[in-house]
C-alpha positions as CSV (number, residue, x, y, z in Angstrom):
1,X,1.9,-42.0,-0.7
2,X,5.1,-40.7,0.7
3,X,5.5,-39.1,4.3
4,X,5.7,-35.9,3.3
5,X,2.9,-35.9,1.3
6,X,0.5,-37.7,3.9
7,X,1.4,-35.0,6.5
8,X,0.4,-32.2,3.7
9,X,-2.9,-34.2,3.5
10,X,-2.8,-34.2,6.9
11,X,-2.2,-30.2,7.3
12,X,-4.3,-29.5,4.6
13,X,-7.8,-31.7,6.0
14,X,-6.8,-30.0,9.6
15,X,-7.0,-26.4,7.7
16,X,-10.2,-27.3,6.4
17,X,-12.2,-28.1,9.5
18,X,-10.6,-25.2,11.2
19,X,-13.5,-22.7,10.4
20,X,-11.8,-19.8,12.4
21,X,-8.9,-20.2,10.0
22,X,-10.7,-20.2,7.4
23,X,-12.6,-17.4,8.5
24,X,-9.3,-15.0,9.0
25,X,-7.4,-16.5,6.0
26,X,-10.2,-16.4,3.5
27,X,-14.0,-15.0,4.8
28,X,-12.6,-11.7,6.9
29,X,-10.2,-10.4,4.0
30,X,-13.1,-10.8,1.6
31,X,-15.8,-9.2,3.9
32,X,-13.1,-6.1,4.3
33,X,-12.9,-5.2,1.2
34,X,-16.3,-5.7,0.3
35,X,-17.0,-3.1,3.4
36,X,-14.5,-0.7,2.0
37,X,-15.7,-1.2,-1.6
38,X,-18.8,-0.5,-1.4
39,X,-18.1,2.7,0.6
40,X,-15.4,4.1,-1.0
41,X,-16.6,2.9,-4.6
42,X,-16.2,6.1,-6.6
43,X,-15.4,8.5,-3.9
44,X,-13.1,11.4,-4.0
45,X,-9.7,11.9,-2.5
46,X,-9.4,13.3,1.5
47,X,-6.0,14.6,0.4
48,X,-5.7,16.3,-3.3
49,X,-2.2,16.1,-5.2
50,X,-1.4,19.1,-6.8
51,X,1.4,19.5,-9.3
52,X,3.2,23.1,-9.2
53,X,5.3,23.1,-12.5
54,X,7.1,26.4,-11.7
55,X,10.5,27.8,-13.0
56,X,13.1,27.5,-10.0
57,X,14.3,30.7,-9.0
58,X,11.0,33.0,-10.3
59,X,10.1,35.2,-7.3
60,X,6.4,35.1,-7.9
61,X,7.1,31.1,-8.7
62,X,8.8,30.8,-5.4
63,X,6.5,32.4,-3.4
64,X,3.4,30.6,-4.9
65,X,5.3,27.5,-3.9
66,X,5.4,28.6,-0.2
67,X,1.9,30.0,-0.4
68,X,0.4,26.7,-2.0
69,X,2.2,24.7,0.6
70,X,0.7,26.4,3.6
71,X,-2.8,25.2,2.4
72,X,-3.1,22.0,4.7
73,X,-5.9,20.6,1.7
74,X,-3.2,20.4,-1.2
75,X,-0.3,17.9,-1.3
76,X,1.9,19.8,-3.9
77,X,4.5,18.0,-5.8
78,X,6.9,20.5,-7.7
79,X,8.4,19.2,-11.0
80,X,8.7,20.3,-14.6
81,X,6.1,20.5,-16.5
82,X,6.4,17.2,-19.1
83,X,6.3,14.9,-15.7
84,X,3.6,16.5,-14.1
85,X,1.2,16.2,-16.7
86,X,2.7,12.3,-17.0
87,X,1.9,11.7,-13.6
88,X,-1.7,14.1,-13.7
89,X,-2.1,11.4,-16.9
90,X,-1.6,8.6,-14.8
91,X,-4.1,9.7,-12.4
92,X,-1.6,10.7,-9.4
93,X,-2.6,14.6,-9.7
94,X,-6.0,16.4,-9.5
95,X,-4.4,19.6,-11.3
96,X,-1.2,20.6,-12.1
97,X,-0.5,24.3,-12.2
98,X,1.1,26.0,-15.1
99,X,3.4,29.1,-14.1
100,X,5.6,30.1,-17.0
101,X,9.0,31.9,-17.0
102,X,9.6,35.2,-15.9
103,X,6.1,35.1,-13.9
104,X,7.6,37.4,-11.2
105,X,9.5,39.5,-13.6
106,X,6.5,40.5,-15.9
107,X,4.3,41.1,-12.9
108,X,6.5,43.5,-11.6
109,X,6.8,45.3,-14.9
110,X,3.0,45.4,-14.9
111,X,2.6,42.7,-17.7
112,X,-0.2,40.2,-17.8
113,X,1.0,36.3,-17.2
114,X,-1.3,33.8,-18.3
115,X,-1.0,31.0,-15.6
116,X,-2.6,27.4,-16.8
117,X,-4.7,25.0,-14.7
118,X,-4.9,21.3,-16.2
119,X,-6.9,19.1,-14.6
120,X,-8.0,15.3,-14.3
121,X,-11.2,15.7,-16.5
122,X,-12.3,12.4,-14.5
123,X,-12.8,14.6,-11.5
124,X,-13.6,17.5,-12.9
125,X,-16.3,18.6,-9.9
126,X,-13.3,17.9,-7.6
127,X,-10.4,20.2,-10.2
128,X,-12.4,23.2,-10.3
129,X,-12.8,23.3,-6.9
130,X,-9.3,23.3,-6.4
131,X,-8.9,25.8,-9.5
132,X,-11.0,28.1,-6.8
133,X,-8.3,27.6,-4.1
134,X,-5.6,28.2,-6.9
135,X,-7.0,31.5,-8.2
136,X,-7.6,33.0,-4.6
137,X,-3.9,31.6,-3.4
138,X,-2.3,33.5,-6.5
139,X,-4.5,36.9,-6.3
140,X,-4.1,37.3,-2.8
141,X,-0.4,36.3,-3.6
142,X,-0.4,39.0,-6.4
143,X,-2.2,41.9,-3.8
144,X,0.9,40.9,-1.7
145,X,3.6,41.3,-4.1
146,X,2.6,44.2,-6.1
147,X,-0.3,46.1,-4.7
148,X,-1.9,46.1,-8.1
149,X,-5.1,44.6,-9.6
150,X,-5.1,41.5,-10.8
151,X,-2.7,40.8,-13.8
152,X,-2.7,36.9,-14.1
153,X,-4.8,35.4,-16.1
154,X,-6.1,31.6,-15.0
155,X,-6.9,29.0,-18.0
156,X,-8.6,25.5,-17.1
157,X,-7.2,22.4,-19.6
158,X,-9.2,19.1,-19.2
159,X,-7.3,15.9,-19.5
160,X,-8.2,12.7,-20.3
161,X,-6.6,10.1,-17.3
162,X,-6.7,6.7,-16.5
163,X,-10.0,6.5,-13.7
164,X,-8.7,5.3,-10.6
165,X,-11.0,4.8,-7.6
166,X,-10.4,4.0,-4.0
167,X,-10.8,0.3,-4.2
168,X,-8.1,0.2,-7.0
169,X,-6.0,1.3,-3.8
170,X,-7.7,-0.9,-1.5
171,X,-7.5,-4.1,-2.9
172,X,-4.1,-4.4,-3.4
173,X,-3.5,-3.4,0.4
174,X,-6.3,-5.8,1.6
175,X,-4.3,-8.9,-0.4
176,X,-1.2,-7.7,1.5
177,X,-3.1,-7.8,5.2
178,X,-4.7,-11.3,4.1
179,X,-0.8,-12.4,3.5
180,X,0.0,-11.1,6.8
181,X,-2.8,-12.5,8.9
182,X,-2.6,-16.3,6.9
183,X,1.7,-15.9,8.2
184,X,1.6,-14.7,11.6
185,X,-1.8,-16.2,12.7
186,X,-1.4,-19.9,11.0
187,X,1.9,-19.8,13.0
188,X,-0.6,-20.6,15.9
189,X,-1.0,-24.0,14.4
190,X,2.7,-25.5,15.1
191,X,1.7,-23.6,18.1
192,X,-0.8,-25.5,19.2
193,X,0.8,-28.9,18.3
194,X,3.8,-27.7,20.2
195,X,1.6,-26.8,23.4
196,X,-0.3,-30.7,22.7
197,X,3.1,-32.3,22.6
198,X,2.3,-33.7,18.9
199,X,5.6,-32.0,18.0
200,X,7.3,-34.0,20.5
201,X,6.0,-37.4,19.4
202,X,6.9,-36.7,16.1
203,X,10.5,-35.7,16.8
204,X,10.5,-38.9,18.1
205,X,9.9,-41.0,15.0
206,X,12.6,-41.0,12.3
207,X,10.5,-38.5,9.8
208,X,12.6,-35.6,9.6
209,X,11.8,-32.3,11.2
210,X,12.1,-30.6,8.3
211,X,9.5,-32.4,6.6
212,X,6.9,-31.2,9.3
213,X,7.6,-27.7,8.5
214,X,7.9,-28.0,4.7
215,X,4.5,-29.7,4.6
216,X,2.9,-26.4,6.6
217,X,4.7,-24.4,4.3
218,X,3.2,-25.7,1.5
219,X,-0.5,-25.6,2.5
220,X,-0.2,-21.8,3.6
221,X,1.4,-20.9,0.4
222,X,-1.3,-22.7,-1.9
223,X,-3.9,-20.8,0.6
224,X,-1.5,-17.6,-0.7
225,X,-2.8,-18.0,-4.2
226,X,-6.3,-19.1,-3.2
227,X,-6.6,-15.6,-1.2
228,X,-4.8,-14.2,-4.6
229,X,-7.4,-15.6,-6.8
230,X,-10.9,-14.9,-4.9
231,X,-9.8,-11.0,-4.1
232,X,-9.4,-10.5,-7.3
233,X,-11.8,-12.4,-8.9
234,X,-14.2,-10.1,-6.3
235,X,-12.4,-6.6,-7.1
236,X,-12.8,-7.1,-11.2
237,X,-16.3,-8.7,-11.2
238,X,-17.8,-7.2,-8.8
239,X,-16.1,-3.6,-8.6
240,X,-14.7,-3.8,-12.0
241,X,-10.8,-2.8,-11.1
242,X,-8.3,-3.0,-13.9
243,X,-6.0,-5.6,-13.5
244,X,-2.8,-4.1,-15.4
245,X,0.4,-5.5,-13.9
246,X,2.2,-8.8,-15.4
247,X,0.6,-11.7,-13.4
248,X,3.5,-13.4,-13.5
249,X,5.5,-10.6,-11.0
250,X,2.3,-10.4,-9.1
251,X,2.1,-14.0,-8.6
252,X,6.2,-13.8,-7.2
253,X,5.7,-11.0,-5.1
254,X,2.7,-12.9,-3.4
255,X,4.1,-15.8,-2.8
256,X,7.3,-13.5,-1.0
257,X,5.1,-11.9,0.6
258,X,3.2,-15.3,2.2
259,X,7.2,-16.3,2.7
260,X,8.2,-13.3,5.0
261,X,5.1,-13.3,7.0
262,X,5.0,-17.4,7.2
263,X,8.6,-17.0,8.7
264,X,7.8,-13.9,10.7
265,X,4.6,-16.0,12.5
266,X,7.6,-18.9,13.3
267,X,9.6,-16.5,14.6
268,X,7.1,-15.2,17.0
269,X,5.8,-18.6,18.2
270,X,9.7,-19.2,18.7
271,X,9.4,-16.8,21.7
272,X,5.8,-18.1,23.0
273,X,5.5,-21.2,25.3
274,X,1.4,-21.2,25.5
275,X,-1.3,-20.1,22.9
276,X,-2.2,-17.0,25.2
277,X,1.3,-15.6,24.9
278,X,1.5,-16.2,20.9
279,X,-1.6,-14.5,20.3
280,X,-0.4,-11.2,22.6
281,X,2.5,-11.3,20.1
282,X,0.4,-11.6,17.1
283,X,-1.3,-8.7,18.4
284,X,1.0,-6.4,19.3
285,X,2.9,-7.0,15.8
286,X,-0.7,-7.2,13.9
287,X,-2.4,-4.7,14.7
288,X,0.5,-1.6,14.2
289,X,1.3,-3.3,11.0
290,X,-2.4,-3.0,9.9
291,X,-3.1,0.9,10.5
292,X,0.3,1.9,10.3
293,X,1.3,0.6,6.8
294,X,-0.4,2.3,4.4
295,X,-2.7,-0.9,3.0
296,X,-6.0,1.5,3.7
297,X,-4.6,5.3,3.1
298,X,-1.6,6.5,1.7
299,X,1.0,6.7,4.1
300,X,1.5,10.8,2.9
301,X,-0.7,11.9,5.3
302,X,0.6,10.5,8.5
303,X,3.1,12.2,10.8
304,X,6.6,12.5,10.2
305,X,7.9,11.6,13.1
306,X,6.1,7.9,12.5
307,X,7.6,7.6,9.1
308,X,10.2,5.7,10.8
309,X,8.2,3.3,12.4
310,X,6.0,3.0,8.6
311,X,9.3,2.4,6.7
312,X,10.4,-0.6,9.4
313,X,7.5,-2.5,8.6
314,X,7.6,-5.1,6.1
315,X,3.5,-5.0,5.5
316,X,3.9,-1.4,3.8
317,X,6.6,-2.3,1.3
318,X,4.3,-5.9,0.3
319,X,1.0,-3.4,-0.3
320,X,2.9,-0.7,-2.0
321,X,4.6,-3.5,-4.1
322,X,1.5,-4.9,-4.9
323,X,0.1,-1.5,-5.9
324,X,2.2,-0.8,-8.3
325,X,2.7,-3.8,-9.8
326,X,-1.4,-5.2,-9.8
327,X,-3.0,-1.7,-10.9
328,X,-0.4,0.5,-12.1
329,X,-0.3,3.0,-9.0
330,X,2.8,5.8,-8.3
331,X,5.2,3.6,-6.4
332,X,6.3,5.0,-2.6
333,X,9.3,3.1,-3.4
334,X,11.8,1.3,-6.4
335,X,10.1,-2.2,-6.5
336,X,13.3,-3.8,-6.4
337,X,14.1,-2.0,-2.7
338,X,10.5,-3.6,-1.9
339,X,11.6,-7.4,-3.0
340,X,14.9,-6.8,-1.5
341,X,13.4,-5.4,2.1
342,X,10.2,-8.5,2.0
343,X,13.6,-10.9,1.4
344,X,15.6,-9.7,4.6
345,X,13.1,-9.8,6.4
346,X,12.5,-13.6,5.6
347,X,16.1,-14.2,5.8
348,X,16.6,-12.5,9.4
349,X,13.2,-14.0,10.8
350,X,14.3,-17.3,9.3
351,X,17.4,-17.1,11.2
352,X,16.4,-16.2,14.6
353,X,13.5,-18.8,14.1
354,X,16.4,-21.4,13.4
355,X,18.1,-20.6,16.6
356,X,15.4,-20.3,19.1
357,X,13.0,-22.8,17.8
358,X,11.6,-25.7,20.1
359,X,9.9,-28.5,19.7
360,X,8.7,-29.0,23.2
């Protein structure tokens, strides 16, 4: 047995009778999304999408638009017709609603317009409540505009959509915050050896330096695909998500994900000389990363003026990544933006980890 591989047995045994390790690598992801599982299991939506296929320019269109939008409930998405019924299909709308052409025209002539209301026939209790809302909206809308009766006409059309449920959203983000905590808090491990002087005997001996880290590398990426394997394993057997993505993508985007947050946790000890000033660090880049990324609710319904701050963090572009790619979800962003972002991020904290690294 080489050196390399003796000190991955080495790192690997250590790993093992570290039960607080194991319990944040392996025990606390799985016992979160059990949690959130079993409560958000078939729940509804807090914030409903609503697609608004309306012709551009239409007065009544127009002012439906502004009228929808001032209903704090509904997240409108304006399009044409043929890609809000894809996406309603896809399960990223509750309804999408149908105005056609020259809506504000024939209601000022006095003509009748038939206005359509399709809706996600797997939450059909939750579309016609929102059908409600959109039939008020439009007649008080209507009262507004022309001071007549009613002259719109509202039509409900069930669709057939791929079922999603929470935990299709969750587990994806959960895998992403196990990735995180297994990089930033098994950083604390070079940490400690650091703070025991181990590090400092070994530099020492003629093994190369390189080899120590390559070894710790190793053992936390094979813990990568261990986490992959038993979150899974949990979300299809137990809450019977639909694994649609090509595991092969998946499998690369995990193991960049363990990368970036493996070199972000060396970067951080970089800057901390004792254990007590690595794990303030850990916090104070944790614990934002966690609420603030989007891995638990969809990032839609935070405040603008934190977008910023969500769109800096390299957690939110692993869990939307893995979103899209493990169950098929609307992406926030292009996937290749999401590898390229997760791959600076390793690059830069490798860097700065290069230059202020110490072994004593």
């Amino acid at each position: 047995m080489n050196a390399f591989e003796q000190l991955f047995a080495a790192n690997f045994k250590n790993l093992l009778r570290d039960r607080m390790a194991l319990f944040w690598f392996l025990a606390f992801p799985v016992l979160t999304m059990v949690l959130f599982g079993l409560a958000f299991s078939g729940g509804e939506e807090a914030s409903f999408r609503v697609g608004l296929a309306a012709p551009a320019g239409d007065a009544f269109a127009e002012a439906a638009a502004t009228a929808f939008g001032k209903v704090k409930a509904l997240n409108i998405h304006r399009g044409d017709l043929q890609r809000e019924l894809a996406a309603l299909k896809k399960g990223d709308r509750i309804i999408v609603v149908e105005i056609p052409e020259g809506a504000g025209a024939d209601l000022a002539a006095g003509r009748p317009v038939a206005i359509r209301v399709h809706y996600d026939q797997n939450r059909a209790q939750t579309g016609r409540m929102l059908y409600t809302i959109v039939a008020e909206v439009l007649d008080g809308l209507e009262r507004k505009m022309t001071g007549r009766p009613r002259l719109f006409s509202l039509s409900l059309r069930a669709y057939q959509t791929e079922r999603r449920e929470q935990i299709d959203f969750l587990l994806p983000g959960i895998l992403a915050m196990a990735l995180m905590q297994l990089g930033i808090l098994g950083a604390f491990e070079l940490l400690s050896l650091r703070e025991q002087k181990v590090l400092k005997s070994l530099g020492a001996t003629p093994l190369p330096r390189i080899m120590v880290l390559g070894s710790e590398i190793l053992v936390r990426l094979l813990l990568s695909l261990a986490q992959l394997g038993i979150l899974v394993g949990i979300g299809v057997l137990v809450f019977k998500v639909k694994i649609t993505g090509n595991w092969l993508l998946v499998l690369g985007l995990v193991l960049l994900g363990a990368v970036t947050f493996i070199t972000l946790g060396y970067m951080l000890v970089s800057f901390a000389r004792t254990m007590e000033s690595g794990q303030g660090l850990a916090q104070l880049v944790q614990f934002p990363m966690m609420f603030l990324s989007g891995i638990f609710f969809p990032i839609e319904i935070m405040p603008k003026f934190m977008l910023p701050v969500v769109r800096a963090m390299p957690l939110t572009y692993l869990g939307d990544a893995l979103r899209q790619t493990m169950v098929g979800m609307p992406p926030q962003f292009p996937l290749l933006l999401e590898v390229g972002v997760l791959g600076g991020w390793a690059v830069v904290c490798g860097f700065v980890t290069l230059i202020f690294w110490r072994w004593e």
